[in-house]
N, C-alpha and C positions, 0 to 999 in steps of 0.2 A: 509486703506488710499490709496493705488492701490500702482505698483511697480514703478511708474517714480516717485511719492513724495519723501524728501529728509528727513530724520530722524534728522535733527541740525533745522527744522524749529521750535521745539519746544527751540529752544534755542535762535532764537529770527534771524537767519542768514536770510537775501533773498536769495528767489527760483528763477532759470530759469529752465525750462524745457520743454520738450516740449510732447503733452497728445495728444494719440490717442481719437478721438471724443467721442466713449462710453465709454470712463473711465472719462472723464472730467465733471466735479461738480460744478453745476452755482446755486448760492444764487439768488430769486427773490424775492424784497419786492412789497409791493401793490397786494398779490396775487388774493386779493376779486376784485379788479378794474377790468377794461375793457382789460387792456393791459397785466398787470403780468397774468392775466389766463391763456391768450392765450399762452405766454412766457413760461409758464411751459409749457402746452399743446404740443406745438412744440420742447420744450427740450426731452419731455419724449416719442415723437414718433420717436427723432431720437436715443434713446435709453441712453439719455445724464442723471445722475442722476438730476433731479431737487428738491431746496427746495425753497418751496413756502413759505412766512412768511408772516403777516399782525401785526395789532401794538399786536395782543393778545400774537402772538412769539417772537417779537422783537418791542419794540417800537426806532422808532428811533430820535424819539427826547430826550429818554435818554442814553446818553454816555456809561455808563455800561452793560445796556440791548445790545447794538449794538456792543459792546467787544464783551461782552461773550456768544450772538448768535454765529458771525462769527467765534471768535477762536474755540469755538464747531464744526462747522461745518467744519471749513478751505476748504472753497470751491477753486476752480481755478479761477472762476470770482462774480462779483455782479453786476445783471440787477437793475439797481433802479427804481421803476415804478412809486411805492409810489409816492402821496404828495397830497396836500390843491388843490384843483382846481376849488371851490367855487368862481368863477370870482369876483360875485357881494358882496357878505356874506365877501370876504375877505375884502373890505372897509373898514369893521368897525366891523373887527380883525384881524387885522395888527400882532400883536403880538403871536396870533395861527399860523395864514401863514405863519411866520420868523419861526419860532420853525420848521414848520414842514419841508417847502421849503429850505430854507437855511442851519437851524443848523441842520436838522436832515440829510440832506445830507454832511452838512460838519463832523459828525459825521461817518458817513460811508467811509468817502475818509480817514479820518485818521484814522481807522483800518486797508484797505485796503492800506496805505500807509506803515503802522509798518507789514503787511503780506507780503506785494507783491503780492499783488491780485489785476487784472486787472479789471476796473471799468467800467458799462454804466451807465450813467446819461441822463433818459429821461427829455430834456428840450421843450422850446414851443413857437411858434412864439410871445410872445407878450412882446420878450425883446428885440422887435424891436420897434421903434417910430409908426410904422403901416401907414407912409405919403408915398404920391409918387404910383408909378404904377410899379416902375420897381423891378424884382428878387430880391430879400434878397441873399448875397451871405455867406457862413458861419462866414465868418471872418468880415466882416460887423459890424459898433460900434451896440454897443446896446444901445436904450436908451428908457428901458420902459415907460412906460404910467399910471400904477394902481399896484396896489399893490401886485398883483397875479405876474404880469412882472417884477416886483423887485427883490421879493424874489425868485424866479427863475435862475433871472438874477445873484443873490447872491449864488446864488449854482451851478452853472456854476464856479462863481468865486473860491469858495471853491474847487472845482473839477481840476481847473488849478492850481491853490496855491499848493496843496498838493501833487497831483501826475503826475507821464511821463505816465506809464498804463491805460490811458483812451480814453471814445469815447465819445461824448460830441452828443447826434440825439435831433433836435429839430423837433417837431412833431404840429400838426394841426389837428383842425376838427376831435378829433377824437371818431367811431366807434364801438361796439365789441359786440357780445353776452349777454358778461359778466357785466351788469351793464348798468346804464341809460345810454341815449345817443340824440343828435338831431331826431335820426329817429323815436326812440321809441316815442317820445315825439310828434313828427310826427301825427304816428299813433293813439297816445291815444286821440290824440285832434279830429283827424277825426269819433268818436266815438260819440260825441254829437256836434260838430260844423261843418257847411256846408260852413264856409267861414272862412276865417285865414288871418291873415298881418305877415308879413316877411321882414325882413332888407335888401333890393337890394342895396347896397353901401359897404357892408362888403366883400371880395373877397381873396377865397381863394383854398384850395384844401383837400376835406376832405380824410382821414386818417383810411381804415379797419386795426383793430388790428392784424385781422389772418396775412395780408399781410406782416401787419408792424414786427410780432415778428418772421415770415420769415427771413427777412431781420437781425434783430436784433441775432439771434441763428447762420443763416452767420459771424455775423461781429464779433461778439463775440471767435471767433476759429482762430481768424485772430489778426497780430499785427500791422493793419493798423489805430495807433492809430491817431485822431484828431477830429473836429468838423464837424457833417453830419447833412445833414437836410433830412428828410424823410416823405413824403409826398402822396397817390396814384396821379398818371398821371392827369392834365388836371385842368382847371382853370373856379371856377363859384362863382358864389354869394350866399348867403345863400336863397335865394328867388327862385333862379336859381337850387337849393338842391331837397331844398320842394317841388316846381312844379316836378320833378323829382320821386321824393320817392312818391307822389301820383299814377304819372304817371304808374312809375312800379310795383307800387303794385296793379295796377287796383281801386284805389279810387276813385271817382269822389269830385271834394273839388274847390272853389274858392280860388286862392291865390292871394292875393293886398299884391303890392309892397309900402314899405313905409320907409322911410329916420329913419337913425338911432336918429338923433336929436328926431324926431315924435318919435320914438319906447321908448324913455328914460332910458335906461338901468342906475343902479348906476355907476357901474365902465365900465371904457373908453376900447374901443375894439377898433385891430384894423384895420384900411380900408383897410388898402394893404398886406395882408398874403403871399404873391405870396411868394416862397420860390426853391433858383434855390439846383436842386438835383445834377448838375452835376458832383459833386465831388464824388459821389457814385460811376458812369460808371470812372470816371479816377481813382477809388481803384479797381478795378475789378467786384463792388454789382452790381448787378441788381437791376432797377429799378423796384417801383411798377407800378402794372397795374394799366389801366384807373380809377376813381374813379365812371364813371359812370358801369364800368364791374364789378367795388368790391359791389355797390349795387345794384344789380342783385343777385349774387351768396349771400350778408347779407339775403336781403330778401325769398331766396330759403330757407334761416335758418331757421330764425324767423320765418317766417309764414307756413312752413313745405309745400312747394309747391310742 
């Protein structure tokens, strides 16, 4: 269990201590997703033990599976990456998204609340109303829009409720390697189609994982607990994205702009993502890079340039 651990936590007492970086043991659920890959990835090259789970190690929508992963493990922290993200699909299963969104994450805060295990909860701009132009500030009311924003919103709330150990990153647009994403989606369309429509009204700031879990393996070693928003640098439309991700990949592709109305998605998105970071530079984080410089370096990946 390494030498700063306390020998009474098996008796049920809280821990303070304080853990030099490579002795320190961060639980990561959602490890198949986009974000917990990467999250392991960067724990384990700064030499940090990471365990990666998905629902086949821990499910966390049930209470017992999520005890007795974590007291097994007794990590120092838990990144939660995990969750339902199925925007549209969640409409009309409301009742999956709650389970996995909400209770499964209120499932984890109350382990980590009887350990003393300091928490992230990745949350997501759409428990915001999404109206208006101007910055999302962290503290800002929430008042989602569909149901993917709700039960989000509800685990945010479970996350305050239960524990003071936490950090609460609302995150956007997001990117990774590991698992679908806008861009891939991107490109696979540019494989049989020579013209595409795109939503110009949606605005926001898309989100590399590498960057993000950067960021996230910083905050996590720190007790700079409260609610961050994290996002890469700079502000565009999803249409504004796509013209983009052709651009830099060397595609040649038509994109037509066209109104979300026109586009009919099921569940409501929303128009104004814009989301201010600056609470990051006033904890001492650095900000991420441009998002136009994180797809550059995505596409060096993916397409082995």
């Amino acid at each position: 269990m390494g030498p700063a651990r306390m020998s009474d936590v098996a008796a049920g007492v809280k821990r303070r201590y304080f853990i030099k970086e490579d002795e320190m043991k961060v639980l990561v659920t959602g490890v198949k997703g986009q974000l917990g890959y990467d999250v392991v990835s960067e724990l384990e090259k700064r030499g940090m033990e990471a365990v990666g789970v998905d629902i086949q190690e821990m499910d966390i929508t049930d209470g017992a599976s999520v005890s007795r992963t974590i007291s097994q493990e007794m990590p120092d922290a838990v990144i939660h990456c995990a969750a339902y993200t199925a925007v549209d699909a969640a409409e009309e299963n409301e009742e999956l998204c709650r389970r996995v969104n909400a209770e499964g994450t209120r499932n984890i805060a109350k382990v980590c609340k009887e350990l003393d295990i300091k928490m992230i909860y990745i949350s997501t701009d759409y428990v915001f109303s999404g109206q208006g132009e101007r910055f999302w500030e962290p503290e800002d009311e929430r008042e989602p829009q569909s149901v993917y924003g709700q039960t989000k919103y509800e685990g945010e709330l479970a996350v305050q409720e239960l524990l003071e150990r936490y950090f609460i990153v609302r995150i956007a647009w997001v990117f990774g390697v590991n698992g679908k994403n806008f861009i891939k989606t991107m490109l696979k369309l540019s494989e049989n189609h020579d013209t595409i429509t795109v939503v110009n009204d949606q605005f926001g700031s898309p989100t590399y994982t590498y960057d993000l879990a950067r960021l996230l393996v910083d905050m996590v070693q720190t007790e700079k607990y409260g609610i961050y928003h994290a996002t890469n640098e700079g502000i565009c439309s999803w249409y504004e994205f796509a013209c983009a991700i052709f651009r830099e990949a060397g595609i040649p592709m038509t994109v037509k702009p066209v109104s979300t109305a026109e586009y009919g998605a099921r569940a409501n998105r929303p128009a104004n993502s814009r989301m201010s970071k600056d609470k990051l530079e006033e904890n001492g984080f650095e900000r991420l890079p441009t998002w136009q410089d994180a797809l550059k370096r995505y596409l060096d990946v993916i397409l082995e340039r």
